[in-house]
GUMAR-558205 format. One line per 2 residues: number of its first residue (from 1); their letters; for each residue x, y, z of C-alpha. Coordinates in steps of 0.25 Angstrom, whole numbers, plus 5000, padded with zeros to 4 digits. Example, Ala and Ser with C-alpha at 12.3 -4.5 7.8 and 13.67 -1.06 7.14 Angstrom:
<atoms>
1> as> 5049,4982,5031; 5055,4996,5029
</atoms>
This chain:
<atoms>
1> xx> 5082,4962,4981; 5078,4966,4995
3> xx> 5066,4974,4995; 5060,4981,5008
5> xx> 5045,4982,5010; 5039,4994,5016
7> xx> 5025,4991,5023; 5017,5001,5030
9> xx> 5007,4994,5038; 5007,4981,5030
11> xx> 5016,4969,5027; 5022,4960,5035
13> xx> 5010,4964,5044; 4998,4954,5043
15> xx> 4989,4965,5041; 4992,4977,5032
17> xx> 4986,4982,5018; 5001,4979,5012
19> xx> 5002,4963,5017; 5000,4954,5006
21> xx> 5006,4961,4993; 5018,4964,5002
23> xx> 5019,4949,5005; 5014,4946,4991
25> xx> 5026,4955,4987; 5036,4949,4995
27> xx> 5033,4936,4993; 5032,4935,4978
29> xx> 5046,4941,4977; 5055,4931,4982
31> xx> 5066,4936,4975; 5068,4949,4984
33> xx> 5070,4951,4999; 5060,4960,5007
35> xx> 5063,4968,5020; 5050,4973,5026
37> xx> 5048,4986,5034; 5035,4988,5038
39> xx> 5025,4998,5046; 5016,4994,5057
41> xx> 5003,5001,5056; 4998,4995,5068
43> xx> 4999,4987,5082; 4987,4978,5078
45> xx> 4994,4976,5064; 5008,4972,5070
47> xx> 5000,4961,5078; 4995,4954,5067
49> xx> 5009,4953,5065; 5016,4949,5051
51> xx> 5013,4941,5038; 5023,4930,5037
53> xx> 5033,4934,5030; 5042,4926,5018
55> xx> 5058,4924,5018; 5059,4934,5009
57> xx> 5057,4945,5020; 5072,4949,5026
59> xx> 5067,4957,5037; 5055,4965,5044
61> xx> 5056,4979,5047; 5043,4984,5055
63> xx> 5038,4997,5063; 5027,5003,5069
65> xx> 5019,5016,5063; 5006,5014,5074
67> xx> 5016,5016,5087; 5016,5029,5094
69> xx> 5032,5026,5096; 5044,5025,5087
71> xx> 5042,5015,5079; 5054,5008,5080
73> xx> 5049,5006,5095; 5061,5012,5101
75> xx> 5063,5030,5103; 5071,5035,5093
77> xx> 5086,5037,5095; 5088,5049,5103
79> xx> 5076,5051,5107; 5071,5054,5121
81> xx> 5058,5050,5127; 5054,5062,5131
83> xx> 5053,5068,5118; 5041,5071,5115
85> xx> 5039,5085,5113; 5051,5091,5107
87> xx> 5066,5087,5099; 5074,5093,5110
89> xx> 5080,5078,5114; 5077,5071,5103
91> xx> 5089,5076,5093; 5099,5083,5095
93> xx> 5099,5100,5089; 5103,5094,5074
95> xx> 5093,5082,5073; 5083,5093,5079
97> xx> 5086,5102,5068; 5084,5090,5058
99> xx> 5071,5086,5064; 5064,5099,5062
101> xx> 5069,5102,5049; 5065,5088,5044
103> xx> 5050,5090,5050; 5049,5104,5047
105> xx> 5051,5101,5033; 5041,5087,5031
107> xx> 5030,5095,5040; 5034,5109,5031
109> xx> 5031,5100,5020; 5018,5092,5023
111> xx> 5012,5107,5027; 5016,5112,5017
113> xx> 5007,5104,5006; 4997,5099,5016
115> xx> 4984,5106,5010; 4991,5106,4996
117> xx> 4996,5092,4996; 5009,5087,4988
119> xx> 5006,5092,4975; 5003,5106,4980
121> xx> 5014,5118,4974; 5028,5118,4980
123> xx> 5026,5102,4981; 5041,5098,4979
125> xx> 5047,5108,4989; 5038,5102,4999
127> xx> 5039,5088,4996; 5056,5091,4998
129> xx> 5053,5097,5011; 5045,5084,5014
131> xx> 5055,5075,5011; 5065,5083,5018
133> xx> 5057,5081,5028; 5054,5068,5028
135> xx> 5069,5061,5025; 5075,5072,5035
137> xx> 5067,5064,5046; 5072,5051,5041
139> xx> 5087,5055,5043; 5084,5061,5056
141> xx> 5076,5048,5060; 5088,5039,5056
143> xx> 5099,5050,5062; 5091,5050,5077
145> xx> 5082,5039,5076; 5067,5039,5075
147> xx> 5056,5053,5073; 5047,5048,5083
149> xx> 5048,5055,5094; 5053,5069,5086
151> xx> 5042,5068,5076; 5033,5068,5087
153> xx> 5038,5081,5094; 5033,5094,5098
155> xx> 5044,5099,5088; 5036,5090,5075
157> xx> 5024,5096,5080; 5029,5110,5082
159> xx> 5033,5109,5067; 5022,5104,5062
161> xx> 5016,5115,5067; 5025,5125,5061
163> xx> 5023,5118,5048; 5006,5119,5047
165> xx> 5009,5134,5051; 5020,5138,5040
167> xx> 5015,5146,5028; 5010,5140,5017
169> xx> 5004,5129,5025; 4989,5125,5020
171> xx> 4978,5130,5028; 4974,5116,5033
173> xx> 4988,5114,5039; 4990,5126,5044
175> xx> 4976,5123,5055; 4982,5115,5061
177> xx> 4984,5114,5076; 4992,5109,5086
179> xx> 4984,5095,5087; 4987,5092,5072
181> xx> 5003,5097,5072; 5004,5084,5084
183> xx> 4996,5076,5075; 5000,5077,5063
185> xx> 5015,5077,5068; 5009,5063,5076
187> xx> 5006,5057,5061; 5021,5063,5055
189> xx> 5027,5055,5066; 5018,5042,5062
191> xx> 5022,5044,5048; 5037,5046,5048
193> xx> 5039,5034,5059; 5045,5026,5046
195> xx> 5056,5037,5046; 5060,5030,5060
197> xx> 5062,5019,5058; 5075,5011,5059
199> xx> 5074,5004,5044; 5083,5013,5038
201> xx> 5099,5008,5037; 5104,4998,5028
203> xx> 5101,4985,5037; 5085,4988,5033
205> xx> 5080,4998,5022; 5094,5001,5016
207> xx> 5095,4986,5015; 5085,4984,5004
209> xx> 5083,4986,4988; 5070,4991,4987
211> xx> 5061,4997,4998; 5045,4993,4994
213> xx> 5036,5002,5000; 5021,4995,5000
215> xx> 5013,5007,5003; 5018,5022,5003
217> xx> 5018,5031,5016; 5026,5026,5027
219> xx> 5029,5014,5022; 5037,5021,5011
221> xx> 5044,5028,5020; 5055,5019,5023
223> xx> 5057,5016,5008; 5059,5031,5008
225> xx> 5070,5032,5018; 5077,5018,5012
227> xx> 5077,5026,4998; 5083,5039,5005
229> xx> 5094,5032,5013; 5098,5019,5005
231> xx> 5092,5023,4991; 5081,5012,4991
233> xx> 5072,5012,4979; 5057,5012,4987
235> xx> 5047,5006,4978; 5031,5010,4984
237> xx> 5020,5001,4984; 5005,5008,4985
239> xx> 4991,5000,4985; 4985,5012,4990
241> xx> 4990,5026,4994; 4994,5031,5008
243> xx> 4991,5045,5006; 4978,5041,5000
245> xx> 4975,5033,5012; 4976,5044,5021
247> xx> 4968,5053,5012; 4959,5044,5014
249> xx> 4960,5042,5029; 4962,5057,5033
251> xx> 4946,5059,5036; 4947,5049,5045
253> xx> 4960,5052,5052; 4959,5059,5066
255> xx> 4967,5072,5061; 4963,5087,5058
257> xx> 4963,5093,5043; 4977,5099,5047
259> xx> 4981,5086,5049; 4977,5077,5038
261> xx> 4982,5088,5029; 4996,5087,5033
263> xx> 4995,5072,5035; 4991,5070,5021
265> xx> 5001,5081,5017; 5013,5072,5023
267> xx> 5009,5059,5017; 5006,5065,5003
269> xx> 5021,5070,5004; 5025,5056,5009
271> xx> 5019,5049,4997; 5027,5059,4987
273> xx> 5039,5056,4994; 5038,5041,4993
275> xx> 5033,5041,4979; 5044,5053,4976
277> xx> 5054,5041,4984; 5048,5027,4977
279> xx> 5057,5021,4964; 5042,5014,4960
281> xx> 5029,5018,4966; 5019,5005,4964
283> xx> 5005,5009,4967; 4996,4997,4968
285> xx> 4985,5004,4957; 4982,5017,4950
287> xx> 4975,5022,4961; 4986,5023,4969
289> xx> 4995,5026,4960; 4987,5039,4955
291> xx> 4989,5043,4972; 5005,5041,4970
293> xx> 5003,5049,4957; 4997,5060,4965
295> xx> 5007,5061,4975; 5016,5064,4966
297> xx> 5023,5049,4963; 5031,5049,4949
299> xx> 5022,5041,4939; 5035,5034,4933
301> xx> 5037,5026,4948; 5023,5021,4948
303> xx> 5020,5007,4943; 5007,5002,4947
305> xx> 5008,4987,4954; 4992,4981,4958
307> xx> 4993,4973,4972; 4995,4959,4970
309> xx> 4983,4950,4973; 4983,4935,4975
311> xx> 4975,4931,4963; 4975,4915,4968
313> xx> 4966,4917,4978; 4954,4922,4970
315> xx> 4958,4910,4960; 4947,4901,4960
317> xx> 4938,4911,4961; 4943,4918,4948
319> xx> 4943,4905,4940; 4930,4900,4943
321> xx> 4924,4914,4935; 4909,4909,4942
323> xx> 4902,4925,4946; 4900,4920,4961
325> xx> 4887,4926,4965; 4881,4932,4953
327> xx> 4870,4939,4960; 4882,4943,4972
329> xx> 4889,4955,4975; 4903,4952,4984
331> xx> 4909,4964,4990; 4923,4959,4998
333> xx> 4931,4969,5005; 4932,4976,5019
335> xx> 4921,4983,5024; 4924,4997,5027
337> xx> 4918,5011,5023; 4927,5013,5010
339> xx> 4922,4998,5005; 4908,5006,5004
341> xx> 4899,4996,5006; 4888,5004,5009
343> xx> 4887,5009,4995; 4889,4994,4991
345> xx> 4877,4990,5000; 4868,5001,4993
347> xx> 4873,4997,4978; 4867,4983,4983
349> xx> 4853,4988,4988; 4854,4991,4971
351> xx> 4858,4979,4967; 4848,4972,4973
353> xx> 4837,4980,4967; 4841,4977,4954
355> xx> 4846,4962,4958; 4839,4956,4969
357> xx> 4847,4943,4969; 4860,4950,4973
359> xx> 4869,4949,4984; 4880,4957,4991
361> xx> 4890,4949,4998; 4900,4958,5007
363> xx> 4913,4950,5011; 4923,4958,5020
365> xx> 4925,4963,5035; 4925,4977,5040
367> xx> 4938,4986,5039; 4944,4984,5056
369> xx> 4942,4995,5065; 4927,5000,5068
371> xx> 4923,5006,5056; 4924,4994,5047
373> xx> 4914,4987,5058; 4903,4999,5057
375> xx> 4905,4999,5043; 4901,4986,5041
377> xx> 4890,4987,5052; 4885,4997,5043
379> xx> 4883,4991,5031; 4877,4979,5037
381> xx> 4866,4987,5042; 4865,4994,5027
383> xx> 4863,4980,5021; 4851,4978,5031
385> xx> 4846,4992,5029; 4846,4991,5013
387> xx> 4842,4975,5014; 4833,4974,5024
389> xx> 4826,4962,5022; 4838,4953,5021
391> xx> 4847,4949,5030; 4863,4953,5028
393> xx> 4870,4941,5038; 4881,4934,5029
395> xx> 4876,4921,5035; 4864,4922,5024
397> xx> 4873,4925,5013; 4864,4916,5003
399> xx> 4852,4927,5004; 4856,4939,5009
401> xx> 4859,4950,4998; 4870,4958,5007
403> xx> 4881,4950,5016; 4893,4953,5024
405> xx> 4904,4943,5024; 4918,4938,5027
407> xx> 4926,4931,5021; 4930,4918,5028
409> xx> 4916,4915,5032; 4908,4903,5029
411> xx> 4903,4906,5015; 4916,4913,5009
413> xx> 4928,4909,5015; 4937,4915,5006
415> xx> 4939,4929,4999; 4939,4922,4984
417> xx> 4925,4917,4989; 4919,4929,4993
419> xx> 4922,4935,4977; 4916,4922,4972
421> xx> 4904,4926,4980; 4899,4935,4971
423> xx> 4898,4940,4955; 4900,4954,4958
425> xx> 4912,4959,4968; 4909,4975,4971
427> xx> 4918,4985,4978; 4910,4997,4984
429> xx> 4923,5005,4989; 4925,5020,4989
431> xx> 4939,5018,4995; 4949,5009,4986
433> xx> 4964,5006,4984; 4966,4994,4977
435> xx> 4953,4986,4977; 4959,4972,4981
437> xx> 4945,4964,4983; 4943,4970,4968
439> xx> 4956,4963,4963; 4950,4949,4971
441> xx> 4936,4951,4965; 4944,4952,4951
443> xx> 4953,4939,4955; 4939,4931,4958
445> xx> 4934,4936,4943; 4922,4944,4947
447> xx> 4915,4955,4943; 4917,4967,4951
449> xx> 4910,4982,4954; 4918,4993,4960
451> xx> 4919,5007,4965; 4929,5014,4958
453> xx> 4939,5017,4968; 4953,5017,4971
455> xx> 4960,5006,4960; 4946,5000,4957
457> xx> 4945,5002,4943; 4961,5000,4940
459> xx> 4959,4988,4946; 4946,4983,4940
461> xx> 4950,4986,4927; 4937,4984,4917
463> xx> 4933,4973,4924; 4922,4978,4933
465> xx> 4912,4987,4935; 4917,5001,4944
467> xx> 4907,5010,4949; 4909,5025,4955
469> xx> 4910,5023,4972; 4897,5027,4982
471> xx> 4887,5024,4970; 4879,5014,4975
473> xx> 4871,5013,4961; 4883,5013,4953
475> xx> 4886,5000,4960; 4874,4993,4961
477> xx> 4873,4996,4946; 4887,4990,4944
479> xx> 4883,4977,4953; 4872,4974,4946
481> xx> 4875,4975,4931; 4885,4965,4934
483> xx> 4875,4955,4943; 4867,4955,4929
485> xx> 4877,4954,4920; 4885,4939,4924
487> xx> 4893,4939,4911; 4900,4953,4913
489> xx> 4903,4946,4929; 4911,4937,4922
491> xx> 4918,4945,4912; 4922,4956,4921
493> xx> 4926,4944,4932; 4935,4939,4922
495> xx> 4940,4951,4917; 4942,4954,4931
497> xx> 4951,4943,4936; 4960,4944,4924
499> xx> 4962,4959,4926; 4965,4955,4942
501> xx> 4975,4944,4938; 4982,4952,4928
503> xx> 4983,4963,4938; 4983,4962,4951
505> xx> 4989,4948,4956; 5002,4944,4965
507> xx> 5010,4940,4954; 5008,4953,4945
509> xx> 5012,4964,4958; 5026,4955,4960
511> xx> 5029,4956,4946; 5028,4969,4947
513> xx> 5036,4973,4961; 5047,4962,4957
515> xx> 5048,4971,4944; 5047,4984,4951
517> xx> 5057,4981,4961; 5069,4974,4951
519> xx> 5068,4988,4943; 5067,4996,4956
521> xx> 5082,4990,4960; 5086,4989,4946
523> xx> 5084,5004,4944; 5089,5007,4958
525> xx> 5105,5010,4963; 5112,4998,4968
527> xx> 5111,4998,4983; 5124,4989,4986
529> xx> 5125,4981,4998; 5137,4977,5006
531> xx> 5142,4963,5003; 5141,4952,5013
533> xx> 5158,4952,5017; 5170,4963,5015
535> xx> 5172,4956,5000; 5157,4954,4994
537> xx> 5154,4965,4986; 5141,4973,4987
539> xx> 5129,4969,4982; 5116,4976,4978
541> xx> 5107,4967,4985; 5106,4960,4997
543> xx> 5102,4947,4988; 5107,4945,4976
545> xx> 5098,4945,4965; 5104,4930,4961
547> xx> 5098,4926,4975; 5086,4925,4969
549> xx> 5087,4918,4956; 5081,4903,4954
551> xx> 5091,4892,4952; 5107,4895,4949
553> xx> 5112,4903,4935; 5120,4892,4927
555> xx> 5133,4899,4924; 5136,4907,4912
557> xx> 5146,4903,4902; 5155,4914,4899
559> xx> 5159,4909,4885; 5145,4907,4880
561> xx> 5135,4915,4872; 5123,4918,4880
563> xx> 5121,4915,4895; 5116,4903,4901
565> xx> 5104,4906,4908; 5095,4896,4918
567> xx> 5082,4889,4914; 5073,4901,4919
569> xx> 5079,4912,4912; 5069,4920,4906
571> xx> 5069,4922,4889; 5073,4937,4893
573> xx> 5086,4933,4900; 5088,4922,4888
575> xx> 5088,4933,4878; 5097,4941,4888
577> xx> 5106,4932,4889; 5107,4928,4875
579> xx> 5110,4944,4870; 5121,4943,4883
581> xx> 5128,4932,4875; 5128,4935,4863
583> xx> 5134,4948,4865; 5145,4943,4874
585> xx> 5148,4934,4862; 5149,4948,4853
587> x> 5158,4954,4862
</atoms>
């Protein structure tokens, strides 16, 4: 089977959110091909360049979404470098026409429910125009080339404009002014670049069986174009939520009200398009997948699939079963305001009162850019403030009660070490998707306190102790009883690892994409493909499945009872072949 991956910001990169269980994913399926097309999210990122990539990746399809340009790196067909207020040389008087009908009905749309959001009354009407829209563009995109420099236009703006002005329109939207139509038509541009790309013919996208999205937004968006032109099944991976993410990044975001609103409006109807679109949604925990639920994706599509993480490394760790520290707190992660290590710092003021023995040992870097550096500049300066009379350098780590470390520095050179450190790992977070130094914390068999947020308590199951976020008390409470208390350490360690290795390891996330994606072509049209010469007949996959089988079928004798099968047949076939036989003989 040829399967193409759709990354947005991730894989083959070397850095990216979606890397490693993308290349986990690829190479624990050898029996399937993989094409790649992926997003760019930034000049720094395409200079770290790619992750070596195994035999089994055909090709590599990449594009730009940070570039002010087209993303192709070349002006659309018929288009004119001096276009960059109106359509007048860009089409001709029908693709004019096309153009502005295709936008006034996506911008007509995202106005239309932008203070009222998808579920709002009239909700299907508006989500037609909105696709109308949407796949409109598409055609137009592949009829003249790319939307860049037309999405860009005085004439998008112009009907932006008449869009937040229509009746009907929410108060919010209906503020806005003459800045916010050029920004927000600025951010529709960035978003619907995938529509301009060259993937869509049957050399790339129409050349696969299956289209594997690994995050929704705009790295669905070319699965959504393969399914409308070639009718390939798209399958969606989410760990986390697109729409949620920008929720959650609005307040920080350079825009006006009017703005966000009709940004969040446009990528709520892009998340029910795609899940409307998907054969089978897999969301990465029931966090996510209550997000997917909200925004309107069908509850019979969704099958839950836990990231896949590499159990082996945390391994020895696991197996020893010694507490590490047992007077030692361990937090692991990267340091960053949503990690809330301020509260983490106060709920350890407490635990020293009740245990003066304790120790807190903080192992991460801070999150890159500015923010992560004042962050952890701060919370230095608290741990002075709230222990003054004791020094807080790492180089001292045998006395002091707070330190701040890395990993891969003199005393704990690797991450399995740093969990080992301690008898008690704690997440203080008030922001959380999947809590992955939770899942590592569980490999390594120790006891853990958390926040309850995002998939914390999905995850942790029984097995720890989860405490309500920004309570400081509730914490400190939870981190103590379990410092005094080193036979419930090691029951809920246990318990921990085995939930962990049941749950979340490597080998159970391919079981489950290796079933997910036989049913997906099983239960899809045959998509047949040319023969190789004149005489071959067609074929519904590139590679035939037999490519892919171990060793060589012994032939089967015609006038025998059941068929031979080889050595590693399983007792299923066996019994299958055996009911074949006998009623051939019937017959």
């Amino acid at each position: 089977m040829r399967i193409g991956l759709l990354t947005d910001g991730g894989y083959p990169y070397a850095t990216g959110e979606s890397r490693l269980w993308c290349d986990r994913l690829v190479r624990g399926l050898p029996q399937h091909e993989f094409d790649l097309f992926a997003l760019s999210r930034s000049a720094h990122q395409e200079q770290q360049g790619w992750v070596r990539l195994p035999d089994r990746v055909g090709r590599v399809r990449t594009a730009p979404l940070w570039t002010h340009g087209d993303p192709r790196g070349a002006r659309p067909k018929g288009m004119s470098g001096r276009l960059a207020t109106g359509l007048g040389r860009s089409y001709g008087r029908r693709d004019r026409r096309r153009f502005t009908a295709h936008v006034t009905a996506l911008v007509g749309a995202v106005c239309a429910g932008a203070d009222r959001g998808p579920g709002a009354a009239g909700g299907e009407r508006v989500a037609d125009l909105f696709t109308e829209g949407l796949y409109g563009l598409a055609e137009l995109a592949t009829d003249c080339g790319g939307l860049h420099a037309a999405l860009r236009s005085e004439t998008t703006a112009r009907l932006v404009e008449s869009a937040c002005r229509a009746p009907g329109t929410g108060r919010t939207v209906h503020s806005a002014t003459v800045p916010d139509y050029l920004a927000f038509t600025a951010e529709l541009e960035r978003a619907l670049r995938p529509l301009s790309l060259d993937w869509y013919d049957e050399s790339s996208l129409g050349a696969v069986d299956l289209c594997h999205a690994a995050s929704g937004g705009a790295a669905a968006l070319p699965g959504l174009l393969a399914k409308r032109f070639f009718g390939v099944p798209l399958l969606v991976t989410e760990h986390g939520v697109p729409l949620r993410a920008h929720y959650l990044a609005a307040p920080e975001a350079p825009f006006s009200a009017p703005v966000r609103a009709l940004l969040a409006n446009f990528h709520g109807r892009m998340a029910s398009e795609v899940y409307r679109q998907a054969a089978v949604i897999t969301p990465g925990n029931t966090h996510v997948r209550r997000w997917q639920e909200r925004c309107g994706a069908d509850r019979d599509k969704l099958r839950t699939v836990y990231p896949g993480m590499e159990a082996e490394r945390f391994g020895t760790v696991g197996e020893r079963g010694d507490g590490g520290g047992p007077d030692t707190l361990v937090w692991i992660g990267r340091i960053e305001p949503a990690k809330d290590l301020i509260a983490l710092l106060h709920a350890f003021a407490e635990v020293r009162r009740a245990e003066p023995d304790a120790r807190l040992r903080i192992f991460g870097a801070p999150a890159q850019g500015g923010e992560g550096d004042a962050y952890l500049v701060h919370c230095r300066a608290l741990a002075a403030q709230l222990f003054p009379d004791e020094a807080t350098d790492a180089h001292a780590a045998g006395a002091d009660p707070v330190t701040f470390e890395e990993i891969g520095g003199p005393e704990v050179l690797e991450l399995a070490e740093a969990y080992a450190a301690g008898g008690v790992v704690v997440l203080s977070s008030v922001v959380e998707g999947f809590p992955i130094s939770l899942v590592e914390a569980m490999f390594c068999g120790r006891a853990t306190v958390s926040t309850d947020v995002g998939a914390v308590v999905e995850v942790v199951g029984g097995t720890g102790l989860v405490v309500p976020p920004r309570n400081p008390r509730a914490l400190a409470d939870a981190c103590v009883t379990l410092l005094r208390d080193p036979e419930r350490r090691a029951r809920l360690g246990a318990a921990a690892r085995a939930r962990a290795l049941e749950l979340f390891t490597v080998e159970q996330n391919l079981v489950a994409f290796r079933g997910i994606y036989l049913d997906l072509v099983a239960h899809s049209p045959a998509r047949w493909a040319s023969g190789t010469s004149a005489e071959d007949p067609p074929r519904p996959f590139a590679t035939p499945p037999e490519a892919h089988v171990l060793g060589h079928l012994p032939p089967t004798p015609v006038a025998s009872g059941a068929a031979r099968l080889p050595s590693w047949a399983t007792a299923a076939d066996r019994a299958c072949a055996g009911a074949r036989g006998a009623g051939d003989g019937d017959a």
